[in-house]
C-alpha positions in Angstrom: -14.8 -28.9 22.7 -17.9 -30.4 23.3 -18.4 -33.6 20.5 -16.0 -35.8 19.5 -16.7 -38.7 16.7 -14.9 -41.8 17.2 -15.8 -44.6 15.3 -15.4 -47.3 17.8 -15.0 -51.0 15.9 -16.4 -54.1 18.4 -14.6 -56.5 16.7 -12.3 -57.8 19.5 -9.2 -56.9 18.1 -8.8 -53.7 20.1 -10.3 -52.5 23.7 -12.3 -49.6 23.3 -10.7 -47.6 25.5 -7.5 -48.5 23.2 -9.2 -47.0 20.3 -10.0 -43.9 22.5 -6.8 -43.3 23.6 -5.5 -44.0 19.5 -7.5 -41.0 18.2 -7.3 -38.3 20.2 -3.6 -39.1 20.2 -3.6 -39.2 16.6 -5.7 -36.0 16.7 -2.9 -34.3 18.7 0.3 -35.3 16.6 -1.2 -34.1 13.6 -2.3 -31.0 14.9 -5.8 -31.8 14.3 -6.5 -31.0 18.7 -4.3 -27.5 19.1 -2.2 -27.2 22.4 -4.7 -25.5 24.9 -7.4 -27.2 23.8 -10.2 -28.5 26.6 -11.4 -32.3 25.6 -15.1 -33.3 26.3 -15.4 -34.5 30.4 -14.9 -38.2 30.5 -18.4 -38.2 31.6 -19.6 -36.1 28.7 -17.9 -38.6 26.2 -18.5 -41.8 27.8 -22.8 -40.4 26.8 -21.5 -39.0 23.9 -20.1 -42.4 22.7 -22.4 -44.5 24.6 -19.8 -46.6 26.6 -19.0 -46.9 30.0 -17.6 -44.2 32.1 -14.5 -46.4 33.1 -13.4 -46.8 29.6 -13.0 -43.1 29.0 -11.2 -42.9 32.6 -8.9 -45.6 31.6 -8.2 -43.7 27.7 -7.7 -39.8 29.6 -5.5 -42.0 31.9 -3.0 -43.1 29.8 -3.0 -39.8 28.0 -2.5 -38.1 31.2 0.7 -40.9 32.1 2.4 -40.2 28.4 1.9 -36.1 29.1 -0.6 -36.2 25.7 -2.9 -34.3 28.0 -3.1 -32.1 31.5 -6.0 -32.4 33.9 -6.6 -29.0 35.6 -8.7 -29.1 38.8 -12.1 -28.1 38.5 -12.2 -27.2 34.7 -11.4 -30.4 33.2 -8.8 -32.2 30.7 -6.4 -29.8 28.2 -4.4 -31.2 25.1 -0.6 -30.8 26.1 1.8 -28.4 24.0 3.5 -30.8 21.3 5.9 -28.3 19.4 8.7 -31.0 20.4 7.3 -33.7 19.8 9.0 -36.2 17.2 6.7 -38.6 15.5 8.6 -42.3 15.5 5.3 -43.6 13.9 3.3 -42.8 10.7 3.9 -43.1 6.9 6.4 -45.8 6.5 9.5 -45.7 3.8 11.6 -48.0 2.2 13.3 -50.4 4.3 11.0 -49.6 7.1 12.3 -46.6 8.4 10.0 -43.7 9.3 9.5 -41.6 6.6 11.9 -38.5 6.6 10.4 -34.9 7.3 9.2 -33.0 4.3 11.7 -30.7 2.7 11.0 -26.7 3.0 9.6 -25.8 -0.8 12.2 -23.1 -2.7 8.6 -20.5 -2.3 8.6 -21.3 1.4 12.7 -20.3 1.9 11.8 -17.7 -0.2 9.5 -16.5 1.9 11.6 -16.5 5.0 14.3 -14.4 3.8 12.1 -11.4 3.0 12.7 -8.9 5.1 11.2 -5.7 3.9 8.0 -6.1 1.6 6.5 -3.1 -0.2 3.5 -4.5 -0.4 1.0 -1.8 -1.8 -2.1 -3.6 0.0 -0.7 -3.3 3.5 -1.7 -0.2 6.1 -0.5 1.5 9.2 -1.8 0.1 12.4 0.8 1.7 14.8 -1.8 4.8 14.8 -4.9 3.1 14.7 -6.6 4.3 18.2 -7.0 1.1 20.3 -8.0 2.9 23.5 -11.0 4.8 21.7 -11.9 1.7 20.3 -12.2 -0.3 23.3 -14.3 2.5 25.2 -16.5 3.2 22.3 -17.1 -0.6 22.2 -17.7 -0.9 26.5 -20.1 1.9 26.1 -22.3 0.2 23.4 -22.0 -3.0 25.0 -23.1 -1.8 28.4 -26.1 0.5 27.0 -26.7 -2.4 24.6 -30.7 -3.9 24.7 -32.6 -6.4 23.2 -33.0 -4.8 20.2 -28.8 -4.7 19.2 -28.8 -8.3 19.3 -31.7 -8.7 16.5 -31.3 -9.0 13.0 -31.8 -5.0 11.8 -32.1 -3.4 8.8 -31.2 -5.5 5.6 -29.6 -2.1 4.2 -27.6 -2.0 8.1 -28.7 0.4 10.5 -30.7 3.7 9.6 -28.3 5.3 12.3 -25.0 4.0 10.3 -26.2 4.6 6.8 -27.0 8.5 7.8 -23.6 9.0 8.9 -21.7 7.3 6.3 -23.8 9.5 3.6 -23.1 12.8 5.5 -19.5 11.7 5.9 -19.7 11.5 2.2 -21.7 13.9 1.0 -19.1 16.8 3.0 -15.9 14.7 2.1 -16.4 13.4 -1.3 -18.9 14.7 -2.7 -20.9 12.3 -3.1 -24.7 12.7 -3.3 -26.9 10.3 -1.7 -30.1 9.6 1.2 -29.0 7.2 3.8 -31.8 4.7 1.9 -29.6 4.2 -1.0 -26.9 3.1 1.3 -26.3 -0.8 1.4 -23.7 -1.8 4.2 -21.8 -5.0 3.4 -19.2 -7.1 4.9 -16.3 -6.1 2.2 -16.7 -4.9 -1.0 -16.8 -9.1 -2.5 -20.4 -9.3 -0.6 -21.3 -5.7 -2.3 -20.4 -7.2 -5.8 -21.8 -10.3 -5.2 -25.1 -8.5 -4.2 -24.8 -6.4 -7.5 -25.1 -9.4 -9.9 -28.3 -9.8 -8.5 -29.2 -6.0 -9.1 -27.9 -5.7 -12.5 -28.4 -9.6 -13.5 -26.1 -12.4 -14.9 -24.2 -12.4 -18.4 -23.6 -8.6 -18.1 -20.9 -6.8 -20.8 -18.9 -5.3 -18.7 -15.6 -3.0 -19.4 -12.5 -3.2 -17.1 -8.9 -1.5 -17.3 -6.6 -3.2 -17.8 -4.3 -3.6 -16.1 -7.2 -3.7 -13.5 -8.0 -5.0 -9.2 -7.7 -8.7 -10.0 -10.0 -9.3 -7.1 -12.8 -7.5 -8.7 -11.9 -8.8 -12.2 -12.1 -12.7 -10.9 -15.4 -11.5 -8.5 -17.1 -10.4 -12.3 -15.9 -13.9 -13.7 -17.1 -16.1 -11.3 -20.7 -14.3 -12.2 -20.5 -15.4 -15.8 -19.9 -11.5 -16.8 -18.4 -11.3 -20.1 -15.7 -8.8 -19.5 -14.0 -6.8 -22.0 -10.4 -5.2 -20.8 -9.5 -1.8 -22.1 -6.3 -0.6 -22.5 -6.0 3.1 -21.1 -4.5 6.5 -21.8 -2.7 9.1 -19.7 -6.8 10.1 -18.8 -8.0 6.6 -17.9 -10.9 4.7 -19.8 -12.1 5.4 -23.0 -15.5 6.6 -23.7 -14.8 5.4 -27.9 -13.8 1.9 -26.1 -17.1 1.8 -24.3 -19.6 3.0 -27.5 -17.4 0.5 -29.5 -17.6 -2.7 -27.6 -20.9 -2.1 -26.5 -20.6 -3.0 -22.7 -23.5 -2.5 -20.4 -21.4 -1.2 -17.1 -17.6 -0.1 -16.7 -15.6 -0.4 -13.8 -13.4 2.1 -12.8 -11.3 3.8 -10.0 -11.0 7.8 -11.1 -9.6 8.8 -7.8 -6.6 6.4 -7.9 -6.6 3.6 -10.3 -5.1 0.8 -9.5 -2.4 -0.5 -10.2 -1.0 2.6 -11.7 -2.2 4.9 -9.5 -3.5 7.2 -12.8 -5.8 10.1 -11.4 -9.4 10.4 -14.0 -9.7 14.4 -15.4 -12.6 15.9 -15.0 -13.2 15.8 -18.6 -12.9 12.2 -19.0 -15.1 11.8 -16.2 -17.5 13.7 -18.1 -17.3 11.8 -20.6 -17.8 8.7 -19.3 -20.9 10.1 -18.2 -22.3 11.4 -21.0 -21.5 7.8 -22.5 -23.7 6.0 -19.5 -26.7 8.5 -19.9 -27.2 7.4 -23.6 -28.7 4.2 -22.9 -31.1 3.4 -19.4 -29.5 0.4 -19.2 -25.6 1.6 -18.3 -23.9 2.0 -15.7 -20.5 2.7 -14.0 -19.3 1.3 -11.1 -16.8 3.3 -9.4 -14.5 2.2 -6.6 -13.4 4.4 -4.5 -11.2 2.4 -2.7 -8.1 4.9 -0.8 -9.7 8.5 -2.0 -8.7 9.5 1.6 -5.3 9.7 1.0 -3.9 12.6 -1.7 -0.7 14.2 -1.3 -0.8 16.8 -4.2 -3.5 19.2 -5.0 -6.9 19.4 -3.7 -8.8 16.6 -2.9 -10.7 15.7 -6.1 -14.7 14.9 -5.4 -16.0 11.4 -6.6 -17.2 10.8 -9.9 -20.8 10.5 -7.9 -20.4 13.8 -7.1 -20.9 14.9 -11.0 -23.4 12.6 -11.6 -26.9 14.1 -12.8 -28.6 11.7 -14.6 -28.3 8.4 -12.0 -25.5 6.3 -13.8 -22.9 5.7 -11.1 -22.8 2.8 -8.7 -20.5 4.0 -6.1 -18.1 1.5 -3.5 -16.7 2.3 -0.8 -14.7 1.0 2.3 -13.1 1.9 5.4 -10.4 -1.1 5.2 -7.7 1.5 4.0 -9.1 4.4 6.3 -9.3 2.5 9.2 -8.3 -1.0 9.5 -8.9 -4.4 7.4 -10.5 -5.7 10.1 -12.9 -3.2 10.2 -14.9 -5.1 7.3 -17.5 -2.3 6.5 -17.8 -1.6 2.7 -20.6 0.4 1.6 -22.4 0.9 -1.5 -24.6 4.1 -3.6 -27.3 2.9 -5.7 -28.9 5.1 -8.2 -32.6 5.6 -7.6 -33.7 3.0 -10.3 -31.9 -0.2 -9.3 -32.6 1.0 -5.8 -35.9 0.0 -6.8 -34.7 -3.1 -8.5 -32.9 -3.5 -5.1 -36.0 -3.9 -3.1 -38.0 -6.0 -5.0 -35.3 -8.3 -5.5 -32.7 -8.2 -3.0 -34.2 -7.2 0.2 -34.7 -10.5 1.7 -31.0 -10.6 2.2 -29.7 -10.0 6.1 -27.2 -7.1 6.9 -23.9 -8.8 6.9 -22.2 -7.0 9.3 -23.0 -7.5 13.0 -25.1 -4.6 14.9 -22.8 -3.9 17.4 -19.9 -3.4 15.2 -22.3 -1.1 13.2 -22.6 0.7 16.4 -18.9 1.3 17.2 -18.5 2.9 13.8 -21.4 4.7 13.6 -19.8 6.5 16.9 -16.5 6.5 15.8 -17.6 8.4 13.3 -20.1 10.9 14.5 -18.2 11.8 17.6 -15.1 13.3 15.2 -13.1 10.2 16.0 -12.4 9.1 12.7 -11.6 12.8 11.5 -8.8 12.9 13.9 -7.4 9.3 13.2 -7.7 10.5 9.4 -5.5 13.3 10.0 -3.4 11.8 11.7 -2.7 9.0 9.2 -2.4 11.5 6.7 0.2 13.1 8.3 2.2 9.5 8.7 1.6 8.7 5.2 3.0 11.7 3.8 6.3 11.6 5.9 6.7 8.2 4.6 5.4 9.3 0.8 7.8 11.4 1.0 10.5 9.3 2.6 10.1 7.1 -0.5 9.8 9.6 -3.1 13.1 11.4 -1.9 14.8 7.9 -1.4 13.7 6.8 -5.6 16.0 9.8 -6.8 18.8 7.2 -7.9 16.4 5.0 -9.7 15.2 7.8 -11.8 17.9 7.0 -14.3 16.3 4.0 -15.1 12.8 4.1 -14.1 10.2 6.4 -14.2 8.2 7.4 -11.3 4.5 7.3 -11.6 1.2 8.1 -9.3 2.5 10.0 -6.7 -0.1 11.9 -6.2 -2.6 9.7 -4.0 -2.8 6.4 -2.2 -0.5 4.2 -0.9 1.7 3.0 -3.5 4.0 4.0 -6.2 4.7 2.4 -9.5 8.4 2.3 -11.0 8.4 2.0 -15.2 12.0 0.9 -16.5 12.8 3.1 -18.9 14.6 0.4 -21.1 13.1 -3.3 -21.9 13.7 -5.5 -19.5 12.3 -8.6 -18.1 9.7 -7.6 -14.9 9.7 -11.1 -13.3 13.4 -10.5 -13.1 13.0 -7.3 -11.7 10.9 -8.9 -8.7 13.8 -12.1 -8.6 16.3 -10.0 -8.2 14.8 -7.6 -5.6 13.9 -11.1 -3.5 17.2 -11.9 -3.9 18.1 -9.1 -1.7 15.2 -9.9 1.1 13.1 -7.3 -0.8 9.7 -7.9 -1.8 8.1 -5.9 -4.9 4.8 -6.4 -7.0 5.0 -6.3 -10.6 2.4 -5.1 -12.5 1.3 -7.5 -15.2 0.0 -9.5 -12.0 -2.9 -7.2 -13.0 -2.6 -7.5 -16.4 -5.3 -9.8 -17.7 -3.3 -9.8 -21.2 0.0 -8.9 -20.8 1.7 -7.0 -23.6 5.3 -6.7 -24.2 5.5 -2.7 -22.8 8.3 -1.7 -20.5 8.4 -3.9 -17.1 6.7 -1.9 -14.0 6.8 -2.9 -10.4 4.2 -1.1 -7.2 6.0 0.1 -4.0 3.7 0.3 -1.5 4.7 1.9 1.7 1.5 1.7 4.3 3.0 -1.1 6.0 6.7 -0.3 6.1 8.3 1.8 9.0 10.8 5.0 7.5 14.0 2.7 8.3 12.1 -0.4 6.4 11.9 1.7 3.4 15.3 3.4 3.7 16.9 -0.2 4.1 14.7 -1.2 1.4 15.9 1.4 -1.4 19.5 0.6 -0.5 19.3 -2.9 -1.0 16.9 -2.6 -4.4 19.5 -0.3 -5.2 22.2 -3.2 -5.0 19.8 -5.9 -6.5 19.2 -4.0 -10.1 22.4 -2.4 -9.7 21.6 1.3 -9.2 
């Protein structure tokens, strides 16, 4: 720390180096200065504050006396750890007694006794490749020139976008030229940067249910979004023609939540739909296409694409790791152009270097191998959990097994979802139900996701046996 704004009162009533000693004090009980934290040098301050050196002395000093703070030689003063530390001052109750501690809120117990959440967001990082990583990150950083450190390429790096549309073009079929790319920080800054392509108060189609994050994105640009219901094939083209939408949204390789695979000949279909009118378009998120258990992988609706109607998204946060944040996005020819007259002015926003690492990651085979290996994980766990649900087939059905990294039970009988979820956290068992991504929830048969990403073969064995105690299986 290097500033520190103390309003300093020279009214008489208190020494200045009173008040000093009063706020960072204050500052440290409230957790405001963490434990570790290096203070401004007491000459520093005493400029910063414009009073005498001696006041600030005398402040650290008494700080130093009641163990507030630690003075290590030769690199300066460092706030103190205070996990023990009981407050006898502050807020005041009745009678004058210090106020009791806060009681812990029924969701925060709640939260403490889960033990095993199938959370269908969560990945794998016990075989993410730390040690490639690191060297692939020591080598850019110790060939690195002027030039990394400078703004680059609004689009991100030539080098980056070329591999990325190979990388598509041979694993998903995707057809593209590394200058339709746009690399973004997560897919929000690639939507955001989308209103401004396609423009504001946009009628847009969504499934529903439907990736709330995406849905509430598309609100907060004024959108006026229309949710369609679905069929065993997906979206609608009928739905589109009839509400006369300008741009549908939709995941064919793995819809989510339901984890429904897109035919071919709906895909067609919505398609033909967007090439009746120059001013429609689908957006298609591919968001975990990397991952399919049954059957050939199944190309991108890109891939079909003839006539320049599909919008295509992409990341590597399932692939490779949340962290990662490195979305990327296909733009059609024609709001490519749109693109450039109007969005170019905005940076890159994701740093060079970290462009760098992936760019090699990639090109060198790295991530092939870490793919392949992750599949091979995923699908002993897939079908860890698949073999573990034959109880619960009685009562629910199974659903979208066939890609990604999640499952979706369907009771077979009415019953109440949110129960479903209470019961399971009863049990130290967290599930997700699916009217979370329901923007109208109807009164169909309850459904919860399982993910299993996240969850170790012995979390998801335990897990099954005590869901299968919670809804009494």
């Amino acid at each position: 720390m290097y500033e520190m704004t103390i309003r300093l009162k020279t009214d008489g009533n208190f020494r200045l180096y009173e008040q000093i000693y009063e706020h960072i004090k204050k500052e440290i009980q409230e957790g405001k200065l963490l434990s570790g934290e290096r203070l401004p040098s007491a000459r520093f301050l005493a400029e910063y504050l414009q009073v005498s050196r001696s006041t600030v002395d005398s402040a650290y000093g008494q700080l130093l006396a009641e163990g507030y703070i630690e003075a290590v030689p030769r690199k300066g003063y460092f706030v103190c750890s205070m996990e023990e530390l009981f407050l006898m001052e502050g807020p005041k109750g009745e009678g004058g007694m210090a106020a009791a501690p806060r009681q812990e809120s029924a969701p925060q117990r709640e939260e403490s006794r889960i033990l095993y959440d199938f959370s269908p967001y969560e990945i794998d990082m016990s075989g993410f490749p730390f040690s490639v990583w690191k060297k692939i990150t020591k080598q850019i950083l110790t060939c690195a020139n002027s030039s990394l450190f400078s703004r680059g390429e609004a689009q991100g790096d030539y080098g980056l976008r070329l591999t990325i549309s190979r990388y598509l073009h041979s694993s998903r079929g995707v057809n593209c030229t590394p200058e339709q790319l746009i690399v973004g920080a997560g897919n929000d800054y690639l939507l955001m940067l989308l209103e401004k392509i396609l423009g504001r108060h946009v009628r847009i189609a969504m499934d529903n249910p439907t990736y709330l994050r995406s849905y509430r994105i598309f609100q907060s640009f004024a959108y006026d979004i229309v949710t369609l219901g679905m069929d065993e094939s997906g979206m609608r083209a009928q739905d589109l023609e009839r509400e006369k939408v300008q741009a549908a949204y939709v995941m064919p390789s793995h819809q989510f939540p339901t984890g429904l695979v897109m035919p071919i000949r709906r895909r067609l279909e919505l398609l033909k739909w967007a090439a009746k009118d120059g001013g429609r378009y689908l957006i298609e998120d591919d968001y975990d296409s990397e991952f399919r258990f049954h059957g050939k992988p199944i190309p991108a609706l890109q891939a079909s694409d003839e006539m320049g109607k599909v919008i295509y998204l992409g990341s590597f946060s399932k692939a490779i790791a949340p962290a990662i944040r490195v979305s990327f996005m296909v733009l059609p020819l024609p709001l490519l152009e749109v693109y450039r007259e109007n969005c170019a002015f905005y940076s890159c926003s994701v740093s060079r270097i970290d462009q760098g690492i992936l760019d090699e990651f990639i090109r060198e085979g790295y991530f092939e191998r870490h793919l392949n290996k992750m599949r091979k994980i995923y699908r002993a766990k897939h079908e860890l959990l698949l073999s573990g649900l034959g109880p619960f087939r009685k009562k629910f059905l199974v659903s979208g097994e066939n890609a990604g990294l999640h499952l979706v039970l369907t009771a077979r009988e009415d019953c109440d979802e949110e129960e479903l979820v209470r019961l399971a956290a009863g049990q130290g068992v967290r599930v997700y139900g699916m009217s979370q991504g329901i923007e109208k929830p109807s009164a169909k048969s309850a459904s919860v996701l399982l993910g299993f990403g996240g969850l170790t073969g012995g979390q998801i064995a335990e897990g099954l046996k005590r869901l299968r105690k919670a809804w009494n299986i």
